[in-house]
N, CA, C and O atoms as a GROMACS GRO file, in nm:
protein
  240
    1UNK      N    1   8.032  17.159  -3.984
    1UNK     CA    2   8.075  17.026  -3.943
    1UNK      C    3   8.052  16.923  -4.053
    1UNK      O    4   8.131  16.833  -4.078
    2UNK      N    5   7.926  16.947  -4.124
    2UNK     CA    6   7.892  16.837  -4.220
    2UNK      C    7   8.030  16.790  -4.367
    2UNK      O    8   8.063  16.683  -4.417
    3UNK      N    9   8.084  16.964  -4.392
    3UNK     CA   10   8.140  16.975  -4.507
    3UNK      C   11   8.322  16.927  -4.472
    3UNK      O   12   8.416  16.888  -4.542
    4UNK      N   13   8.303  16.954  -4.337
    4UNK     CA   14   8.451  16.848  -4.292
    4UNK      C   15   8.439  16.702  -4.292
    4UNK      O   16   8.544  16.637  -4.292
    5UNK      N   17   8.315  16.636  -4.291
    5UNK     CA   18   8.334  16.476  -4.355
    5UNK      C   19   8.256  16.483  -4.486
    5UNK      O   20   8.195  16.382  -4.522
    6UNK      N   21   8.254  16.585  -4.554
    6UNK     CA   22   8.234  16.562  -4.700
    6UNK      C   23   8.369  16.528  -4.754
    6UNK      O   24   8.406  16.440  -4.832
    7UNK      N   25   8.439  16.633  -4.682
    7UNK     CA   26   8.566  16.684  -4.761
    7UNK      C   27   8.656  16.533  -4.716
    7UNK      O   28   8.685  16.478  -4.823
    8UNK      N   29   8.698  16.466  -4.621
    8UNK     CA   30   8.692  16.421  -4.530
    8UNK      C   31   8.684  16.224  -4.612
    8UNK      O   32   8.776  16.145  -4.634
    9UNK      N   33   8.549  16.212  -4.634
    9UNK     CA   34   8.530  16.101  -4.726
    9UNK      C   35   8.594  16.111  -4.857
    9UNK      O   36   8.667  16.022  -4.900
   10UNK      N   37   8.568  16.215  -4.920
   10UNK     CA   38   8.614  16.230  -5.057
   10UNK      C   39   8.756  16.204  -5.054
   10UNK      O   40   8.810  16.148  -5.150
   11UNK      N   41   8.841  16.251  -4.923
   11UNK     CA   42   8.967  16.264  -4.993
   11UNK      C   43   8.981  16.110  -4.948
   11UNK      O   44   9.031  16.042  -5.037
   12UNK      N   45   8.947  16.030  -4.823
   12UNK     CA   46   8.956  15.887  -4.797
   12UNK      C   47   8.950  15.799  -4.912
   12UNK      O   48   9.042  15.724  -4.947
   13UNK      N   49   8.807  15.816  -4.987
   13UNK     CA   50   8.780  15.755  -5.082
   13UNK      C   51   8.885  15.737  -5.206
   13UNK      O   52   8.921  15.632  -5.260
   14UNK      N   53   8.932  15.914  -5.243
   14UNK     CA   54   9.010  15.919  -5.327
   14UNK      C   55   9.154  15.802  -5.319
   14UNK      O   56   9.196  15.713  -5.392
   15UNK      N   57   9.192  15.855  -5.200
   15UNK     CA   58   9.312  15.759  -5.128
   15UNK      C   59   9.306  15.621  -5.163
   15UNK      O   60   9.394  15.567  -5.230
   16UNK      N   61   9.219  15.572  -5.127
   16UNK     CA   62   9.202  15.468  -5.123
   16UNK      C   63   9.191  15.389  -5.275
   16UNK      O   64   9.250  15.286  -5.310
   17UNK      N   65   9.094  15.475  -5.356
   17UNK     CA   66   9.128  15.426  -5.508
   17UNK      C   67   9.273  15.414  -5.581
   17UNK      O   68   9.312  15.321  -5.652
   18UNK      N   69   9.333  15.519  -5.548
   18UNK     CA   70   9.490  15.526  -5.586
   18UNK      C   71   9.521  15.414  -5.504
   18UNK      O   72   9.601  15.346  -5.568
   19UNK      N   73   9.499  15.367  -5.403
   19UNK     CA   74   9.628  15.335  -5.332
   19UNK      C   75   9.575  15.184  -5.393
   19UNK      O   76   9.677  15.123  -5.425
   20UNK      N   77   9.478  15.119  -5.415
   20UNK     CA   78   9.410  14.971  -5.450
   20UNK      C   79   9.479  14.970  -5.584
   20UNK      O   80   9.582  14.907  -5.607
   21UNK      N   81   9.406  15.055  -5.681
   21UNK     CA   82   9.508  15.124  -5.830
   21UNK      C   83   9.645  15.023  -5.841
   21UNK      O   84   9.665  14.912  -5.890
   22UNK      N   85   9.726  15.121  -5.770
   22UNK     CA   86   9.890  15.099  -5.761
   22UNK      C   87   9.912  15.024  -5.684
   22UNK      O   88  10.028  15.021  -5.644
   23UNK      N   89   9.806  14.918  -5.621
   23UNK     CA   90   9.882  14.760  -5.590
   23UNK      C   91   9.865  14.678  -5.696
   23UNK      O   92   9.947  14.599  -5.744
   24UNK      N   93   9.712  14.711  -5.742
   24UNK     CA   94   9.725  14.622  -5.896
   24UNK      C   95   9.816  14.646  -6.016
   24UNK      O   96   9.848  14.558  -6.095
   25UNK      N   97   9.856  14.780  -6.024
   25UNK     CA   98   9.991  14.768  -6.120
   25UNK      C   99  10.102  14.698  -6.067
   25UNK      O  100  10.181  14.635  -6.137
   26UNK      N  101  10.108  14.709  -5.942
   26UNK     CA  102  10.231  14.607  -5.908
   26UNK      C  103  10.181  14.513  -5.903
   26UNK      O  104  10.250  14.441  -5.831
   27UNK      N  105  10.073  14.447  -5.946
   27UNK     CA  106  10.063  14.289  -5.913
   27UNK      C  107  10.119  14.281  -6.035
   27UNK      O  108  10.235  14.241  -6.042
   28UNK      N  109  10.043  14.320  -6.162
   28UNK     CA  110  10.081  14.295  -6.292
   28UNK      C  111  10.218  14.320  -6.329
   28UNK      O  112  10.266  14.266  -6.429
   29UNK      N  113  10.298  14.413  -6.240
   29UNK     CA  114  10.453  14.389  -6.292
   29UNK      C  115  10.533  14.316  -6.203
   29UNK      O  116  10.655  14.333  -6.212
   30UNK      N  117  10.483  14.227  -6.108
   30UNK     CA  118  10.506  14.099  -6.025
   30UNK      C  119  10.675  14.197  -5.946
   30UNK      O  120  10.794  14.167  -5.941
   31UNK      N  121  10.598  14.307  -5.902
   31UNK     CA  122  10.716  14.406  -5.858
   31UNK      C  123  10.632  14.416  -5.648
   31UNK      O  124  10.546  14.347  -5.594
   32UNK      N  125  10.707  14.523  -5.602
   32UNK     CA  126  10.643  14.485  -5.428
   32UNK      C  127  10.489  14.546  -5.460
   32UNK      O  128  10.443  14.617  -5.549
   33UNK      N  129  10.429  14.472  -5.327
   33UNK     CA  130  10.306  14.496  -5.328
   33UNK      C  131  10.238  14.592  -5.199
   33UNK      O  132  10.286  14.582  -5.085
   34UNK      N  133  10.182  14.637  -5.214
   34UNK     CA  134  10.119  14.734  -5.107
   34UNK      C  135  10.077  14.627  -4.984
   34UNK      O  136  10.017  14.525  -5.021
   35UNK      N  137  10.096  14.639  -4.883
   35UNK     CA  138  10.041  14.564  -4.752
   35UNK      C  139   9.965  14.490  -4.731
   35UNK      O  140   9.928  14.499  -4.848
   36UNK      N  141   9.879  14.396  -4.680
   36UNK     CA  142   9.716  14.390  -4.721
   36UNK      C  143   9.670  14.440  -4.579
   36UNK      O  144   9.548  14.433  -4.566
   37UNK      N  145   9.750  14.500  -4.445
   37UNK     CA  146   9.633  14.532  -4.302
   37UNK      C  147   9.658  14.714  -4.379
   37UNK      O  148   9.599  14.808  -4.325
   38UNK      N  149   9.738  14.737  -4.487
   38UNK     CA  150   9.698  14.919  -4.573
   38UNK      C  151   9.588  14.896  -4.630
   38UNK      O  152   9.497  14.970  -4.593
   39UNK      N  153   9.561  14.821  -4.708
   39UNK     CA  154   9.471  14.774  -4.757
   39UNK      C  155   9.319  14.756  -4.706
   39UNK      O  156   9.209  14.786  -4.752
   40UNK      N  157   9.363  14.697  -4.596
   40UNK     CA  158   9.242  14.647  -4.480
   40UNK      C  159   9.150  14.800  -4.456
   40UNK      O  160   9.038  14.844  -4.480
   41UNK      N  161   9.297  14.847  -4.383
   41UNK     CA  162   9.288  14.970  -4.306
   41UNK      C  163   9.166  15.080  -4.387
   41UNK      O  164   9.053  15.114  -4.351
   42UNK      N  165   9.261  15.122  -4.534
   42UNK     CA  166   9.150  15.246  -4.598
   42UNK      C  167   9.054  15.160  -4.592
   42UNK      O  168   8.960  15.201  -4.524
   43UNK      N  169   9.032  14.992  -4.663
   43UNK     CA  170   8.908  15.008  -4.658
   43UNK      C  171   8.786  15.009  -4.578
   43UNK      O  172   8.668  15.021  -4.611
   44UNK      N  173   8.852  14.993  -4.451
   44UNK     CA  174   8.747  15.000  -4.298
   44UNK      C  175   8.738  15.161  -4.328
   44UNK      O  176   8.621  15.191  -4.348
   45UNK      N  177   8.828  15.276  -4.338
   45UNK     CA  178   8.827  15.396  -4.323
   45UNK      C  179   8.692  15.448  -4.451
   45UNK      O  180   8.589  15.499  -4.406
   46UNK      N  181   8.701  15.437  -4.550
   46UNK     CA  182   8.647  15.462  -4.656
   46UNK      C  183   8.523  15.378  -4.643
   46UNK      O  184   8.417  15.440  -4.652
   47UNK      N  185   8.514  15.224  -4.621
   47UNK     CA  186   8.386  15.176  -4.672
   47UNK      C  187   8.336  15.171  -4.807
   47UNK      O  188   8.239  15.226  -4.860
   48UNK      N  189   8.430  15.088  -4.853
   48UNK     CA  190   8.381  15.118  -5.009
   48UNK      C  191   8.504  15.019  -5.033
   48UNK      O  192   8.595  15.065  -5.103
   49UNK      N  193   8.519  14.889  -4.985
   49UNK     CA  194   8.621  14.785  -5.018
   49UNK      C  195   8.541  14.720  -5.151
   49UNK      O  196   8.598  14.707  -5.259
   50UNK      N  197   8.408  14.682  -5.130
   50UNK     CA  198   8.343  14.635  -5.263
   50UNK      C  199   8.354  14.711  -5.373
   50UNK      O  200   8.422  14.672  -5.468
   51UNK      N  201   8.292  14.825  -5.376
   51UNK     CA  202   8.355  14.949  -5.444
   51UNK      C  203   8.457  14.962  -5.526
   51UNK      O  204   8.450  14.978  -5.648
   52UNK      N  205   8.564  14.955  -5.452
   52UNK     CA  206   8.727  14.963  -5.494
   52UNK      C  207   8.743  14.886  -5.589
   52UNK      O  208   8.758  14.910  -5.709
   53UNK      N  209   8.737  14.737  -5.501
   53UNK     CA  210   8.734  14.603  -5.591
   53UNK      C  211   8.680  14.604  -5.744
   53UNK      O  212   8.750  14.584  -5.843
   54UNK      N  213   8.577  14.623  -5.742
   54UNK     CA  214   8.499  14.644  -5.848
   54UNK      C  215   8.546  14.705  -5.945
   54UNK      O  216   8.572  14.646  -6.050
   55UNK      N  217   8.571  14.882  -5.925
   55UNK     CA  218   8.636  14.928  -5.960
   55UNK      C  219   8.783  14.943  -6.076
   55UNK      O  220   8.809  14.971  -6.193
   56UNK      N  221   8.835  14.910  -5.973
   56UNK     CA  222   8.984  14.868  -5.980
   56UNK      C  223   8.990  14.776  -6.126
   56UNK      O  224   9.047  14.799  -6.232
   57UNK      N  225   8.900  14.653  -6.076
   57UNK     CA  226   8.873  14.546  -6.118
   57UNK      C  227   8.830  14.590  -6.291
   57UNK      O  228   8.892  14.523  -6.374
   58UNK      N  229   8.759  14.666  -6.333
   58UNK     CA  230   8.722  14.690  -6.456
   58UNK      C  231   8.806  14.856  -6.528
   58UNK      O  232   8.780  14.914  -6.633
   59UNK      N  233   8.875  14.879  -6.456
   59UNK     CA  234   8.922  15.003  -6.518
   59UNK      C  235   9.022  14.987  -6.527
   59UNK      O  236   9.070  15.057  -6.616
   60UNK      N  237   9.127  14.897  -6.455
   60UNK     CA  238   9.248  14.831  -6.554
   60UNK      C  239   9.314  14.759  -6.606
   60UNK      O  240   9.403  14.799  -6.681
   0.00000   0.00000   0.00000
């Protein structure tokens, strides 16, 4: 049971980095933008909206 929300977070998490990722390339090519309640959503799912932000924020 444990290794189905290992597996479970990881891939949420993963998701969620791509998907934050590729709204900030579209911000920067002022092209459509990903949702913000998609947005909302992984990051209630994942938990890791600060995270992302952060993230996101210094790696591109």
């Amino acid at each position: 049971m444990h290794s189905f929300l290992y597996y479970y977070l990881i891939f949420i998490n993963c998701t969620a980095f791509v998907v934050y990722g590729a709204d900030k390339a579209f911000a920067k090519l002022h092209s459509w933008r990903v949702p913000e309640i998609v947005l909302l959503f992984l990051a209630a799912q994942a938990h890791l909206s600060p995270c992302s932000f952060s993230a996101i924020r210094h790696s591109i």
